[in-house]
C-alpha positions in Angstrom: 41.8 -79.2 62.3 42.6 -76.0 60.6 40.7 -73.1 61.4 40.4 -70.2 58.8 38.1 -67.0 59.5 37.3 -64.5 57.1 37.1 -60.8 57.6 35.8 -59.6 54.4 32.3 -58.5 55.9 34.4 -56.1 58.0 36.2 -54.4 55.8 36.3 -50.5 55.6 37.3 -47.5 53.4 40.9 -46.6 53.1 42.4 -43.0 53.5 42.2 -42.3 50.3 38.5 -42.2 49.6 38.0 -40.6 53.1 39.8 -37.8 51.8 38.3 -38.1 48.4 34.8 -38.3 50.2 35.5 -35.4 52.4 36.9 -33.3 49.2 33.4 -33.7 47.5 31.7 -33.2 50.4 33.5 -30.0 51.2 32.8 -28.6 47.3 29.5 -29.2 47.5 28.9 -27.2 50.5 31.2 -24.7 49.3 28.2 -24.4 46.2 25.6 -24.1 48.3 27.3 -21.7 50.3 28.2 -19.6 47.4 24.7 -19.9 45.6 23.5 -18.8 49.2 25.4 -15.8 48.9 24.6 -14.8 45.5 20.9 -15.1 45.9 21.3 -13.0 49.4 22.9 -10.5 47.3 20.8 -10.2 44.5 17.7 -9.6 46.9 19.5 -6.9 48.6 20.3 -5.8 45.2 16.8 -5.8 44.2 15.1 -4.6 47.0 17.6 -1.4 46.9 16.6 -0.8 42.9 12.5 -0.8 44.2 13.1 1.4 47.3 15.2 4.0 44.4 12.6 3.4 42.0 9.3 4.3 44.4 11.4 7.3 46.3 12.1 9.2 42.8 8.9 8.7 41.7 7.6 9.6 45.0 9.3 12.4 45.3 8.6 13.8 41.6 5.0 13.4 42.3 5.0 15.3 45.4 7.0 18.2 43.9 5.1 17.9 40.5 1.7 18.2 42.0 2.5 21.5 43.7 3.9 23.1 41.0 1.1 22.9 38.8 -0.8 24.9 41.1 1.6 27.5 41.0 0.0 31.1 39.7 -3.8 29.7 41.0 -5.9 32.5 41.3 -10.2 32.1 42.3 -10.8 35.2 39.8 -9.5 36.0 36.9 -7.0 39.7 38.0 -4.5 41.3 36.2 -1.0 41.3 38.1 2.1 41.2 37.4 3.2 38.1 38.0 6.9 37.6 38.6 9.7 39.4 40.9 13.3 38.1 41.0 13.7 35.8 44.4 17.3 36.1 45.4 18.4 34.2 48.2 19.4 36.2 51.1 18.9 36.5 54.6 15.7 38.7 55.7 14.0 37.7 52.6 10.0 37.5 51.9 8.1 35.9 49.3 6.7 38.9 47.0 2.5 38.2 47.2 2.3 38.3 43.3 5.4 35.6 43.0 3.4 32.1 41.7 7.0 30.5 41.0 10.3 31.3 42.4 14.0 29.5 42.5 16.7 30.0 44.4 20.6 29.0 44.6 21.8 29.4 48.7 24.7 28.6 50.2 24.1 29.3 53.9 21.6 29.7 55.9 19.7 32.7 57.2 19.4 34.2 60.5 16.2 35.5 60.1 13.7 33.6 61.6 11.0 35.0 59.2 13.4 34.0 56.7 14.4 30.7 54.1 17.2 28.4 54.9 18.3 26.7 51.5 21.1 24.6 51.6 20.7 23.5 48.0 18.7 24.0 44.9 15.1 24.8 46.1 11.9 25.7 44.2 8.8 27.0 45.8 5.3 28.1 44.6 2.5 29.8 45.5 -1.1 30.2 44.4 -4.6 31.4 46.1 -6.5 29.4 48.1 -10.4 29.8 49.7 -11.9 27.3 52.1 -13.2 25.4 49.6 -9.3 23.9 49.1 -6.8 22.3 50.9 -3.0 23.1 51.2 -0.1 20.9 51.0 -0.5 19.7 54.5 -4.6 18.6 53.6 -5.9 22.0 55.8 -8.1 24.2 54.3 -6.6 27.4 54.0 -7.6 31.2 52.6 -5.2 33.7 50.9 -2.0 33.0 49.4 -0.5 29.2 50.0 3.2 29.0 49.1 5.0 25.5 49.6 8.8 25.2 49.0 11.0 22.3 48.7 14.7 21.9 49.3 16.9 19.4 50.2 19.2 19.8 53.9 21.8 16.9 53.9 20.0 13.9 51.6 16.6 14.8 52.8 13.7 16.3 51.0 12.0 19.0 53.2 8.6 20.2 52.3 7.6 24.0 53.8 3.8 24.9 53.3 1.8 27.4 55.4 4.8 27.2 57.9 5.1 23.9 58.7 8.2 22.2 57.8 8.0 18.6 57.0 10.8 16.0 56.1 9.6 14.2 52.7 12.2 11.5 51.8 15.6 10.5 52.6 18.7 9.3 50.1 17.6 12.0 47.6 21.8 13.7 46.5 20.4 16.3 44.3 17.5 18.2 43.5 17.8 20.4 40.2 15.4 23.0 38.9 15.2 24.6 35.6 12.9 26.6 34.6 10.9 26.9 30.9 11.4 29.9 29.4 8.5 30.9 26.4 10.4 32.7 23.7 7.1 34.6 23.3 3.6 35.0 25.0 0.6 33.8 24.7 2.5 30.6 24.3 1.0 27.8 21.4 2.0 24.3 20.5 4.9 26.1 18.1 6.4 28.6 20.5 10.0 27.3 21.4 10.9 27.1 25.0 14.4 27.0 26.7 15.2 26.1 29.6 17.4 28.3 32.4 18.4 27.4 35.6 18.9 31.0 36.8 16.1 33.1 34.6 16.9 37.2 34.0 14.3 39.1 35.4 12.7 39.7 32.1 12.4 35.9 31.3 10.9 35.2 34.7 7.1 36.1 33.6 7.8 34.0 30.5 8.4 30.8 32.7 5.7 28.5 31.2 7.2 24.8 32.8 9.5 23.5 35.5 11.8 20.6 34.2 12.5 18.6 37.9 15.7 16.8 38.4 16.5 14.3 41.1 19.9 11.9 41.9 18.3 9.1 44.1 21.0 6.9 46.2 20.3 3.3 47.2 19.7 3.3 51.1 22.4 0.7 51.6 25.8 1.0 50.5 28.2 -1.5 49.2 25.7 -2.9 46.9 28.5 -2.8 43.6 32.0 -3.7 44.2 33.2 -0.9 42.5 31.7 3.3 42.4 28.8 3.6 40.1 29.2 5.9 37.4 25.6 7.4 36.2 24.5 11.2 33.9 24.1 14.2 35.5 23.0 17.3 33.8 25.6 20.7 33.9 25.1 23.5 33.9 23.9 23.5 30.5 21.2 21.7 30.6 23.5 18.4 29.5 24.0 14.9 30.6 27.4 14.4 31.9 29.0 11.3 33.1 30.1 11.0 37.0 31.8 8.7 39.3 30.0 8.3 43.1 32.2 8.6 45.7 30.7 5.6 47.6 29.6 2.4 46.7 25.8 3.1 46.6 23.3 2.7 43.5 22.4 6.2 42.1 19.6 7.1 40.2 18.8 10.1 37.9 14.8 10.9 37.8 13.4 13.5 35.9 10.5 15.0 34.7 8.7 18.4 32.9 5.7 19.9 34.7 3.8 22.8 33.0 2.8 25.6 34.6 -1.3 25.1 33.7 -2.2 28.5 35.4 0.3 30.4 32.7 -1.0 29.3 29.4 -3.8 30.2 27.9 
């Protein structure tokens, strides 16, 4: 009696399509893996662009609404409006200054005085009881609020109190609206100065604001950003970061309401 048994219902896969099997299988996580990525990325991405996008426009708001109260006055006086503002140490605001800039490089030892590290602009107006200063407490007499920027951080100054505004704010810029004549009309021709003469300075009619926002993370882009700045001219210019953060230029013109007629 011959005996045959067959083994066909135990046959398995050879090497060949293991390895094949483990190649697909290895590609395919690979994908997901990489589409993982990506979309991680592109949320970080994204998330970066809103925080820029609400801190500039944050931060122009804040600086905007103060400015147009610059040169407020209860009753109608006659003044003279504007003194030059350098910025040096033992320095005071002059009472009849609505709207001042200064440029300092250090800070001052004073401890009555300013301590601009960058570009700063300040203004000042009169106040009763009947109003609130910058920090939402009614004041009387002259309110003045300046803002500079210390490291990448907006500070806010008003009756005193110093407050931190926003961080990853590079640059704040001020130039200032200068009326070719007075009383100024729809057809008067304004330039704009960063560092006005002392004549020019009761002809200031508008503040043009300029910020440089920078992501809060960095290494969002694999290589530096380049982005416009404006010069000293008043003109964009094209710039390289020195990191690999996002940067943002904001800007915006406020007039000065209490100045035109």
């Amino acid at each position: 009696m011959n005996g045959y048994y067959s083994n066909t219902a135990q046959r398995g896969m050879t090497l060949v399509e293991l390895m094949v099997a483990l190649t697909i299988g290895t590609l395919i996580m690979l994908f997901l893996v990489e589409i993982f990525a990506q979309a991680s990325t592109n949320a970080r991405l994204q998330r970066n662009i809103a925080w820029m996008q609400e801190d500039g426009r944050t931060a122009l708001e804040i600086i905007a609404r103060e400015v147009r109260l610059a040169g407020y006055r209860p009753s109608n006086t006659d003044e003279t409006v504007v003194k030059d503002c350098p910025a040096v140490a033992n320095w005071t605001v002059p009472a009849v200054c609505s709207i001042f800039g200064v440029n300092g490089l250090s800070n001052g030892t004073d401890s009555n005085g300013v301590a601009v590290k960058a570009d700063g602009v300040g203004t000042a107006y009169l106040n009763d009881s009947t109003m609130m200063d910058c920090n939402g407490g009614a004041t009387t007499g002259t309110v003045v609020t300046r803002f500079w920027l210390n490291g990448t951080t907006l500070y806010m100054n008003c009756s005193g109190s110093t407050q931190p505004i926003l961080d990853n704010i590079e640059r704040l810029e001020v130039v200032y609206g200068v009326a070719e004549t007075l009383p100024a009309v729809a057809t008067t021709r304004i330039k704009y100065l960063p560092t006005p003469s002392l004549s020019e300075w009761p002809r200031v009619i508008s503040v043009r604001i300029n910020l440089l926002v920078l992501s809060r993370n960095d290494k969002l882009v694999s290589d530096p950003q380049s982005y416009y700045w404006f010069d000293s001219d008043g003109k964009l210019k094209k710039l390289t970061a020195s990191d690999k953060r996002l940067h943002q230029a904001f800007s915006t013109v406020v007039l000065l309401r209490n100045r035109l007629p």
